[in-house]
C-alpha positions as CSV (number, residue, x, y, z in Angstrom):
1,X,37.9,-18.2,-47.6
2,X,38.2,-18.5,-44.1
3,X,41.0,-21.4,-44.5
4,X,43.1,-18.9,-46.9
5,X,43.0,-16.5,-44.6
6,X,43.9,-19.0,-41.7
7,X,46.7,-20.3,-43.6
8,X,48.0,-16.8,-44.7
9,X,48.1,-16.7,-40.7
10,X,49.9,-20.5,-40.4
11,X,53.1,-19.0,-43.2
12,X,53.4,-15.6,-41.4
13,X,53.5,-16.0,-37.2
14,X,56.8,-16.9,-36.6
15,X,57.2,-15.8,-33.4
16,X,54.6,-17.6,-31.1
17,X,54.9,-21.6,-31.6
18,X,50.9,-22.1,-29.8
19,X,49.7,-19.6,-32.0
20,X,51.0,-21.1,-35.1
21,X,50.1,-24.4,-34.4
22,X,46.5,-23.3,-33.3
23,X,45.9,-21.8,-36.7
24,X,48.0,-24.0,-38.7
25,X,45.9,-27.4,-37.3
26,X,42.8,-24.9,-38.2
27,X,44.0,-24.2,-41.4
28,X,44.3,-27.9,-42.4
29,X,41.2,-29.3,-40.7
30,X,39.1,-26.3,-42.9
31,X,40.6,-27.6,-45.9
32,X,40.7,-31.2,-45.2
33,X,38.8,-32.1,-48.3
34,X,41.2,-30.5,-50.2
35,X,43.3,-33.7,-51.0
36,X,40.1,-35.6,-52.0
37,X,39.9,-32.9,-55.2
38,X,43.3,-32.9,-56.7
39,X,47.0,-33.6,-56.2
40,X,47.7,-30.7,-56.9
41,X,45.9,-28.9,-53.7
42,X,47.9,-31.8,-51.9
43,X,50.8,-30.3,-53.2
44,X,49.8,-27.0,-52.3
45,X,48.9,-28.1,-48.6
46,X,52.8,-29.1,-48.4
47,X,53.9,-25.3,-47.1
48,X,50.6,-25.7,-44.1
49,X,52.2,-29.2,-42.7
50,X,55.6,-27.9,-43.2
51,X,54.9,-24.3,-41.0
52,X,53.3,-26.9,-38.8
53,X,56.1,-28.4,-38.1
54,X,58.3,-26.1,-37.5
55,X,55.4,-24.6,-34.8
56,X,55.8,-28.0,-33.2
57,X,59.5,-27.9,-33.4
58,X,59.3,-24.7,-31.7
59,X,57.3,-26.0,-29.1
60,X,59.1,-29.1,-28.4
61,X,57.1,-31.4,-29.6
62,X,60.3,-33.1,-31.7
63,X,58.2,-36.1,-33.1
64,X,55.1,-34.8,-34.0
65,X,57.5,-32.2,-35.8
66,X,58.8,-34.7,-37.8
67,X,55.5,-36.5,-38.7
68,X,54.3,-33.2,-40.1
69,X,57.6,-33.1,-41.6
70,X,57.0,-36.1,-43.1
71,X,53.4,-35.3,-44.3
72,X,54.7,-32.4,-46.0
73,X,57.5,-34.0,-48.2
74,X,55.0,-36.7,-49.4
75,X,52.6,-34.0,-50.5
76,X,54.9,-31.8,-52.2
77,X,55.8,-34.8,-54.3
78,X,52.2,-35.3,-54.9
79,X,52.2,-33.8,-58.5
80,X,55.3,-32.9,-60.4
81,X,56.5,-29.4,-60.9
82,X,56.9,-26.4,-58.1
């Protein structure tokens, strides 16, 4: 529960980059058995390192932005579908 509500937090601060990327990293560390179950979570997981990113585009931080970037394409493709 508590990484739902952290990652309801992670989609919806858009306006403080350290704040999002606090509760963003939180979000993904509480859930980080998540992949280990199913593609599918994997793929759900996508939208945590992509608001991720753009926190740590926000905040300068260019190529870690794009490593979460990254992370977040190949998970998305991790199961076909939306």
């Amino acid at each position: 529960m508590t990484a739902s509500l952290m990652a309801s937090a992670c989609q919806k601060d858009r306006n403080n980059g350290q704040r999002k990327l606090r509760v963003c990293t939180i979000s993904l560390t509480a859930g980080a058995w998540m992949p280990l179950v199913s593609a599918r979570e994997r793929a759900r997981n996508s939208i945590l390192h992509l608001e991720r990113g753009i926190a740590l585009w926000q905040l300068g931080r260019k190529t870690e932005a794009q490593a979460a970037f990254q992370q977040a394409y190949r998970n998305a493709q991790a199961t076909p579908g939306p």
